[in-house]
Short mmCIF file of the C-alpha atoms (twelve columns), coordinates in Angstrom:
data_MODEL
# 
_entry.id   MODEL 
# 
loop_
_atom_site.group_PDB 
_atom_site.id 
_atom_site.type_symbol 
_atom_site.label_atom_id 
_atom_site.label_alt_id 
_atom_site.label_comp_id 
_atom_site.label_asym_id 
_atom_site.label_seq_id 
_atom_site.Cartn_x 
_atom_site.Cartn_y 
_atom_site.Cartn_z 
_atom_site.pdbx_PDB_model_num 
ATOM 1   C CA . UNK A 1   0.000   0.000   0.000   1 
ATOM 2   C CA . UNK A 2   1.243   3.370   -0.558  1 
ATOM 3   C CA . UNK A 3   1.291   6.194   1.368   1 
ATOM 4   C CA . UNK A 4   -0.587  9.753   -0.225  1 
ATOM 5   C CA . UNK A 5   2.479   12.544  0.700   1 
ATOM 6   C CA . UNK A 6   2.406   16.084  0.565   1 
ATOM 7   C CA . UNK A 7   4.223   18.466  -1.571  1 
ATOM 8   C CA . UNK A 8   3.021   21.369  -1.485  1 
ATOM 9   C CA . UNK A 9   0.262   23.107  0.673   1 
ATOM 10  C CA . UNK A 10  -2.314  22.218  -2.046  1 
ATOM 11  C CA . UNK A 11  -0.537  19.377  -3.802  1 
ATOM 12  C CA . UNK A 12  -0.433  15.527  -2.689  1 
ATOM 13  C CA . UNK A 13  0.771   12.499  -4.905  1 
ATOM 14  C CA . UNK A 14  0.743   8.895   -4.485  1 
ATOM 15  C CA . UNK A 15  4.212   7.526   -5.454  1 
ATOM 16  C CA . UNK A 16  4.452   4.832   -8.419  1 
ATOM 17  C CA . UNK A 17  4.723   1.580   -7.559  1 
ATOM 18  C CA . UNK A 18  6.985   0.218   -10.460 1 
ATOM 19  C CA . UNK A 19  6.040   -3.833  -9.383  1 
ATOM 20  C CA . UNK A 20  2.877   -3.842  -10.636 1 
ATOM 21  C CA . UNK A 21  3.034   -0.599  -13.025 1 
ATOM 22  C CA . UNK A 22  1.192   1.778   -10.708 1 
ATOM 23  C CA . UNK A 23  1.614   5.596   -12.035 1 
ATOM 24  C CA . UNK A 24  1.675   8.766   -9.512  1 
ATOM 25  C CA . UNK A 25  -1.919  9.720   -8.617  1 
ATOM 26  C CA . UNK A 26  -2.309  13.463  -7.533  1 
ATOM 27  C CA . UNK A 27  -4.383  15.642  -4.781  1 
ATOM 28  C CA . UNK A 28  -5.464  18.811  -5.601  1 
ATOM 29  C CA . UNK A 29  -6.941  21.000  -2.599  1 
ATOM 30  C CA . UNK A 30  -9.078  23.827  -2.898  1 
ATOM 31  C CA . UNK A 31  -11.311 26.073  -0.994  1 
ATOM 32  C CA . UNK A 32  -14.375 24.857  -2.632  1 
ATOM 33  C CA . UNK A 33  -13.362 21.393  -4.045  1 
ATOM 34  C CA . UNK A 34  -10.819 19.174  -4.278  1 
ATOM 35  C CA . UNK A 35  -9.454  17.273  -7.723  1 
ATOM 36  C CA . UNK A 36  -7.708  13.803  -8.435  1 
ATOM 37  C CA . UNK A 37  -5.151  13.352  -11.382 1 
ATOM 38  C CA . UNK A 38  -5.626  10.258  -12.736 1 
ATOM 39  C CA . UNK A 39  -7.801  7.218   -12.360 1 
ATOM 40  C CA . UNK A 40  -5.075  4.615   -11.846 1 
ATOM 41  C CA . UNK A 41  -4.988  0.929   -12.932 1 
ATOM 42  C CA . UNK A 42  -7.490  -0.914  -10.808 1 
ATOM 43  C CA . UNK A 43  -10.540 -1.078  -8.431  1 
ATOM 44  C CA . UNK A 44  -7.743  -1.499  -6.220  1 
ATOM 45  C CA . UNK A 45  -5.421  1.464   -6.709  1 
ATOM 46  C CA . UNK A 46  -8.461  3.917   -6.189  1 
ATOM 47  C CA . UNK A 47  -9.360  2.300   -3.179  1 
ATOM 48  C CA . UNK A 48  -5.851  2.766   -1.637  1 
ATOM 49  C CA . UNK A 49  -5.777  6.621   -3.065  1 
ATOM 50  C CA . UNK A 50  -9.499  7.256   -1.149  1 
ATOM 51  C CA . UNK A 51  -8.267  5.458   1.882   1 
ATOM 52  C CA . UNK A 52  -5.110  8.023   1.983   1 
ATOM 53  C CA . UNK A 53  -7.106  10.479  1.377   1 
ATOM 54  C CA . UNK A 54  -9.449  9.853   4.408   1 
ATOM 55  C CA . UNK A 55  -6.477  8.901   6.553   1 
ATOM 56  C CA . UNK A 56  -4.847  12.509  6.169   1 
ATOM 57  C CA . UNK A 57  -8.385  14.243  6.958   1 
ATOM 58  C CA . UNK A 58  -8.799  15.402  3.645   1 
ATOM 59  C CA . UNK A 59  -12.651 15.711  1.497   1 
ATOM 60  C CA . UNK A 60  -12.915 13.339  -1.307  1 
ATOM 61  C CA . UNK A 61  -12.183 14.571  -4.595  1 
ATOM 62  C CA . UNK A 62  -15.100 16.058  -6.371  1 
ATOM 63  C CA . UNK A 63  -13.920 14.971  -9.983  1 
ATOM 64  C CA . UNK A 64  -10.863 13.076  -11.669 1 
ATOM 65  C CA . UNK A 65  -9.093  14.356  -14.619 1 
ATOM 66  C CA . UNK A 66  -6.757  12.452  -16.864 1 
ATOM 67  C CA . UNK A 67  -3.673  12.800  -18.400 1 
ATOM 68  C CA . UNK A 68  -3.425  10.251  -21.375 1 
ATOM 69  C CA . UNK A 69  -5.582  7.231   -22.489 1 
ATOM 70  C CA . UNK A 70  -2.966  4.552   -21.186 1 
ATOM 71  C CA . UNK A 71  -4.636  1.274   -19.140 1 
ATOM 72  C CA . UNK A 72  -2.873  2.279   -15.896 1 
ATOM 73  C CA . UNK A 73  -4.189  5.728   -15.668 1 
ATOM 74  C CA . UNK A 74  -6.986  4.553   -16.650 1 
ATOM 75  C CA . UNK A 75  -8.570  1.481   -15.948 1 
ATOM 76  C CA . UNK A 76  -9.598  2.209   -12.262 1 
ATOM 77  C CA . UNK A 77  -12.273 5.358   -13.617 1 
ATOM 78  C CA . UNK A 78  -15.083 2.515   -13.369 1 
ATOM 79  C CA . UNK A 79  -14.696 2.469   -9.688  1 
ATOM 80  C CA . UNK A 80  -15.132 5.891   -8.929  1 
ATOM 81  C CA . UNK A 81  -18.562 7.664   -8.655  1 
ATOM 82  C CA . UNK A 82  -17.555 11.236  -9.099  1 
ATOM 83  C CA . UNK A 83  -16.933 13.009  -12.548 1 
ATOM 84  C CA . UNK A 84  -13.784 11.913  -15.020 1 
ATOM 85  C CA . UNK A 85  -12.958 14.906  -17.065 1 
ATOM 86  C CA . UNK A 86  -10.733 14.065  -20.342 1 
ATOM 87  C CA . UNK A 87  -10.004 15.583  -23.776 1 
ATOM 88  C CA . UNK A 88  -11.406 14.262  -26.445 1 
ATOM 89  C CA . UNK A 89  -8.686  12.227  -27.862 1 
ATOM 90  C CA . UNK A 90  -8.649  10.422  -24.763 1 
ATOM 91  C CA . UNK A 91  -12.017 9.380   -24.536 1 
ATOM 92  C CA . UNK A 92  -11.948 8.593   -28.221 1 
ATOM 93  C CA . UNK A 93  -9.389  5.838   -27.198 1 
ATOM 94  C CA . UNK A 94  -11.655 4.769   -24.203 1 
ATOM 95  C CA . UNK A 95  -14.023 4.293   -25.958 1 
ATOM 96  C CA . UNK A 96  -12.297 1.947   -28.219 1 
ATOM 97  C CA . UNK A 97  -11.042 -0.141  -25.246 1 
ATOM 98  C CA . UNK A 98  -14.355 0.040   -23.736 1 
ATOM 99  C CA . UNK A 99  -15.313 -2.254  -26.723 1 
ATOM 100 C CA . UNK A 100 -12.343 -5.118  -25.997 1 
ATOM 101 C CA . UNK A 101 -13.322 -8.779  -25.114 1 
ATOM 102 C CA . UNK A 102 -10.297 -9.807  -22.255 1 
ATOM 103 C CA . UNK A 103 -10.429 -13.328 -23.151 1 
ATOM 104 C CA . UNK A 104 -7.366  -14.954 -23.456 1 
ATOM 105 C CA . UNK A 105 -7.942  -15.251 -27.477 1 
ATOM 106 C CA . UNK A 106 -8.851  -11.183 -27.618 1 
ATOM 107 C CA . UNK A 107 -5.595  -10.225 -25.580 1 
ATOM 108 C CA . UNK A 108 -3.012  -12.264 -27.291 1 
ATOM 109 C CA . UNK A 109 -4.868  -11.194 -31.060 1 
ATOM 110 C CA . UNK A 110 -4.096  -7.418  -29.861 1 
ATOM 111 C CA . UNK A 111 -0.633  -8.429  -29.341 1 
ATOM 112 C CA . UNK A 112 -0.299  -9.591  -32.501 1 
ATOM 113 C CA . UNK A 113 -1.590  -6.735  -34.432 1 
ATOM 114 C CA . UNK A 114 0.131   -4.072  -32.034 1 
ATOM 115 C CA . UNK A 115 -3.230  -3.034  -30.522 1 
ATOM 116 C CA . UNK A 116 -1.832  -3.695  -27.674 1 
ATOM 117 C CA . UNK A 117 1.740   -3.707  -26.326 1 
ATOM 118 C CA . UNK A 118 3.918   -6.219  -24.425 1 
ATOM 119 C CA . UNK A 119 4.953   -3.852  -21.808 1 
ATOM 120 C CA . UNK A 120 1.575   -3.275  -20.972 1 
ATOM 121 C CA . UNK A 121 0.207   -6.914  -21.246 1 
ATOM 122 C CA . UNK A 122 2.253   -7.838  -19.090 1 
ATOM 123 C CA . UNK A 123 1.849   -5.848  -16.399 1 
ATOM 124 C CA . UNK A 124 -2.139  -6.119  -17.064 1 
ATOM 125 C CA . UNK A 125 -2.013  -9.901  -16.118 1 
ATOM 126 C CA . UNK A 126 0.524   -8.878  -12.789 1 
ATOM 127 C CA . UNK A 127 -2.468  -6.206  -11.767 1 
ATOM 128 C CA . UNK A 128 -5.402  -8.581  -12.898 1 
ATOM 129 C CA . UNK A 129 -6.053  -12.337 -11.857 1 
ATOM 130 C CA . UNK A 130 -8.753  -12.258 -13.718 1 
ATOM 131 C CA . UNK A 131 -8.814  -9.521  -16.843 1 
ATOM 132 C CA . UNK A 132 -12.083 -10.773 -18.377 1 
ATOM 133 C CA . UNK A 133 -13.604 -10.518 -15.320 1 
ATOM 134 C CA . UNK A 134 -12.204 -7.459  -13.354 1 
ATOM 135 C CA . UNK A 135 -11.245 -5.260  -16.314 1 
ATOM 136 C CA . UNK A 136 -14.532 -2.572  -17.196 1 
ATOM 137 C CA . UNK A 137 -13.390 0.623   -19.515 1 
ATOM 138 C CA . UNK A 138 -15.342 3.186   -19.547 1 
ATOM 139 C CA . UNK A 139 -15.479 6.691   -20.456 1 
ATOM 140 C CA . UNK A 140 -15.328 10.618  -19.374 1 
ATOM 141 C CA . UNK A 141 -18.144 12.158  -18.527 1 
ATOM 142 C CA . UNK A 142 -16.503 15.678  -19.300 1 
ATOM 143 C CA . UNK A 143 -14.285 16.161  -22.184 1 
ATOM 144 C CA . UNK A 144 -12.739 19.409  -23.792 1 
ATOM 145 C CA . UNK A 145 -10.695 19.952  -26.790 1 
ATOM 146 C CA . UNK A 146 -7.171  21.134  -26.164 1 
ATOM 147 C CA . UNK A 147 -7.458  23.237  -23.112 1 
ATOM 148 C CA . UNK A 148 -9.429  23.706  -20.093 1 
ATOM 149 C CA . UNK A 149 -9.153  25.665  -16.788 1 
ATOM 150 C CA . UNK A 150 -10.629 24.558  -13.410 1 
ATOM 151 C CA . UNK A 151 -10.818 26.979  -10.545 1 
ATOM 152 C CA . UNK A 152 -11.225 24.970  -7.023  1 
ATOM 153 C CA . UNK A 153 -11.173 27.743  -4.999  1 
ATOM 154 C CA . UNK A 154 -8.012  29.685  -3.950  1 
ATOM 155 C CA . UNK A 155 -6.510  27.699  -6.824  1 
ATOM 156 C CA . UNK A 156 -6.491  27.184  -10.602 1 
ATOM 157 C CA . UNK A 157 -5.708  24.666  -13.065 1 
ATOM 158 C CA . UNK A 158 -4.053  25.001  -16.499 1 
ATOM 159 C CA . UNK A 159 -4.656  22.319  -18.415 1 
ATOM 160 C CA . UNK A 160 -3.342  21.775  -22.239 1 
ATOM 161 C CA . UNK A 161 -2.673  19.263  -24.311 1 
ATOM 162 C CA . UNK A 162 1.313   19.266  -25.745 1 
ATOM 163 C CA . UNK A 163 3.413   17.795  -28.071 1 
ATOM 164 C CA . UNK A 164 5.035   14.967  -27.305 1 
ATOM 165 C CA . UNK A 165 7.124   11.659  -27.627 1 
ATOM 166 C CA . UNK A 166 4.592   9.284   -25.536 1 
ATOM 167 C CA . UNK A 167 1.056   9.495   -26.744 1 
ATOM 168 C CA . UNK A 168 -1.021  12.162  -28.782 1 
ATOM 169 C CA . UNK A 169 -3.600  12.773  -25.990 1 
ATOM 170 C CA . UNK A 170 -1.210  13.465  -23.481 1 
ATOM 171 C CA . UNK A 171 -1.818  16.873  -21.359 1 
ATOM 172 C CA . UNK A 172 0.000   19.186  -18.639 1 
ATOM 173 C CA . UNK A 173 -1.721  19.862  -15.318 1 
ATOM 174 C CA . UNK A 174 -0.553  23.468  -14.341 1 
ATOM 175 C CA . UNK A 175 -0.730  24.353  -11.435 1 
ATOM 176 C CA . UNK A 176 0.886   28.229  -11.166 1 
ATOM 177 C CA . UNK A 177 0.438   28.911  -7.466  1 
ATOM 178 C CA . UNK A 178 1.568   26.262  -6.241  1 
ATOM 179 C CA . UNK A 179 4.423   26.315  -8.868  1 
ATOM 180 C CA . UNK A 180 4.030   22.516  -9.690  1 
ATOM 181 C CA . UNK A 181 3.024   20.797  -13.194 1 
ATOM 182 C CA . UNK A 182 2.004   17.039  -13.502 1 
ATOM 183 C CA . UNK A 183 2.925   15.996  -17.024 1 
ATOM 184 C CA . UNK A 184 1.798   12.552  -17.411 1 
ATOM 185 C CA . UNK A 185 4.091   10.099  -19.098 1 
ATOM 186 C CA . UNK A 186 5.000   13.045  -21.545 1 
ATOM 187 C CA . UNK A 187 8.580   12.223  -21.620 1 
ATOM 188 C CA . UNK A 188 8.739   8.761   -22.167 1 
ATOM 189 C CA . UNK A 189 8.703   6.586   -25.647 1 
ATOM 190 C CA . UNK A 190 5.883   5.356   -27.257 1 
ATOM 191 C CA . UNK A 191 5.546   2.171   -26.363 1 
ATOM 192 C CA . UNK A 192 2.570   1.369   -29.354 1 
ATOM 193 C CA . UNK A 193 5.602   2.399   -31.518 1 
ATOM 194 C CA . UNK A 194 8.079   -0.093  -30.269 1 
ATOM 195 C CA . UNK A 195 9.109   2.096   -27.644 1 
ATOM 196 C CA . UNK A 196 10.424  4.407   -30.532 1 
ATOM 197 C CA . UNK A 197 11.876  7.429   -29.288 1 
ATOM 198 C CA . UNK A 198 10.662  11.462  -31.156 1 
ATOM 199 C CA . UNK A 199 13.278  13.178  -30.204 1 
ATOM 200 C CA . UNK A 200 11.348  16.340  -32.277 1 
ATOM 201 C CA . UNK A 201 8.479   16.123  -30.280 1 
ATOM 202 C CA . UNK A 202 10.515  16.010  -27.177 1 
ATOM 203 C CA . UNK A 203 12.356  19.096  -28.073 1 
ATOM 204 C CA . UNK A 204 8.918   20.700  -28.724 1 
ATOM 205 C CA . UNK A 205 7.859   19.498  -25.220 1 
ATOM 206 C CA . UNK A 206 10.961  20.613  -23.432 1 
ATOM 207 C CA . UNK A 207 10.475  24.458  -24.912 1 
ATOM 208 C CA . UNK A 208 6.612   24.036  -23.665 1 
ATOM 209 C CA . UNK A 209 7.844   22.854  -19.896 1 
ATOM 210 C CA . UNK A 210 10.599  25.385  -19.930 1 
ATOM 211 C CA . UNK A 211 8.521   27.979  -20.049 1 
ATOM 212 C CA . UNK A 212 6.764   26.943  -16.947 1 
ATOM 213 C CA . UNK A 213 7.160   28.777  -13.650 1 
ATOM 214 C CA . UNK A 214 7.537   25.791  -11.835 1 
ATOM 215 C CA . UNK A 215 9.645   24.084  -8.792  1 
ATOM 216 C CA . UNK A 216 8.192   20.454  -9.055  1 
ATOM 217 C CA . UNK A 217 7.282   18.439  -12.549 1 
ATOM 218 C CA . UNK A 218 5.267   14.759  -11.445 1 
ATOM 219 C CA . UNK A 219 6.107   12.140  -14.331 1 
ATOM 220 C CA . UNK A 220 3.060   9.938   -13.422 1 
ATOM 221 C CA . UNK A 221 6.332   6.968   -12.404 1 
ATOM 222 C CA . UNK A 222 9.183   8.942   -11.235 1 
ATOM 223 C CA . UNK A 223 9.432   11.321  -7.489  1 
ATOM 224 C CA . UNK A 224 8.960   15.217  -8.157  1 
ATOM 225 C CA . UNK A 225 11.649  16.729  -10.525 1 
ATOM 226 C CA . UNK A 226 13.412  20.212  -10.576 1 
ATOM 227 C CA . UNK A 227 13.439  20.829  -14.382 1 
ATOM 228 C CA . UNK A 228 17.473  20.407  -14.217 1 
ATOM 229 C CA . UNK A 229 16.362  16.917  -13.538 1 
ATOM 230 C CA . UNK A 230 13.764  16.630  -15.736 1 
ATOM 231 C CA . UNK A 231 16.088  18.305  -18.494 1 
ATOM 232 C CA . UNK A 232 18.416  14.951  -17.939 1 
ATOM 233 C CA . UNK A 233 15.460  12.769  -19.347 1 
ATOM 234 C CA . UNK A 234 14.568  15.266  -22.289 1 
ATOM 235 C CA . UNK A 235 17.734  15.178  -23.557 1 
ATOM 236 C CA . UNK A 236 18.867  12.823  -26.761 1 
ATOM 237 C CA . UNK A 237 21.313  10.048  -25.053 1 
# 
């Protein structure tokens, strides 16, 4: 189980949990409501985010936003009961996996046409005993097209989505005040691509995040980042 920490007087994360693929979750506080970033990969991973979130005192988040269409950001939005707010690329994509049969036929055929990836199968069957049971996609219930701004009271989101290397949908959770940005898996390969690399799209992404006013940068499976760190990743090795 992990533990939900605090970063900033507003800001809380969940750390990844790299055994069974968990990403970084995030806490958002505000005056009149409070925000989660990302759904996570299971039933299970919400449940340990809501019990954090009741063990520090804090209200419930009111709604769940999402930073990219990816299974383990994603497959846990069927177990909670408040609002998911996406783009629309995003939900395009869950709605396509809200579709999939998780038979053992269906998952190795998407395997074999690239529909789905090894990486991710992989760590699908460590987080599932059961996929064609347990696994239910669904999709937003709010979407927006390229940007959107949330005020929660005393403090305002900047969301947008940005070039870059990883996936299409993927979007940047600004959060000026508090001088923190959660950028997804923005920085990593594509791994529908054969974990191909765009090192143009990076260096498009690493102008967007440089202009950024910000102290800490959450990749949804690393710890907080000064953008001197985050610089190592973004450039070409």
């Amino acid at each position: 189980m992990r533990i939900l920490k605090q970063l900033t007087e507003r800001v809380y994360y969940m750390p990844a949990d790299g055994e069974i693929d968990r990403p970084v979750l995030g806490y958002i506080k505000g005056d009149k409501f409070s925000l989660r970033i990302d759904a996570g990969n299971s039933a299970s991973h919400v449940a340990n985010f809501d019990q954090e979130v009741e063990r520090l005192g804090l209200v419930q988040p009111a709604a769940t936003l999402i930073t990219h269409w990816h299974w383990d950001h994603t497959y846990g939005m069927h177990a909670i009961k408040t609002p998911i707010i996406a783009n629309e690329q995003t939900n395009a994509r869950l709605q396509t996996m809200s579709t999939w049969s998780w038979t053992p036929d269906a998952m190795a055929a998407r395997l074999e046409t690239g529909e789905e990836c090894a990486f991710c199968d992989e760590y699908i069957r460590k987080e599932y005993d059961d996929p064609q049971g347990q696994i239910k996609v669904v999709t937003a219930d709010v979407t927006f097209k390229d940007k959107l701004t949330i005020d929660l009271g005393g403090i305002e989101l900047e969301i947008f989505q940005v070039t870059n290397p990883h996936s299409e949908d993927g979007m940047i959770i600004y959060i000026p005040s508090e001088r923190v940005a959660f950028i997804g898996d923005t920085i990593t390969e594509d791994f529908y691509n054969n974990s191909y690399m765009d090192w143009e799209k990076m260096a498009t992404l690493r102008q967007t995040l440089s202009q950024l006013d910000a102290d800490y940068y959450l990749h949804g499976h690393l710890e907080p980042l000064s953008f001197e760190q985050l610089d190592e990743f973004m450039q070409p090795s």
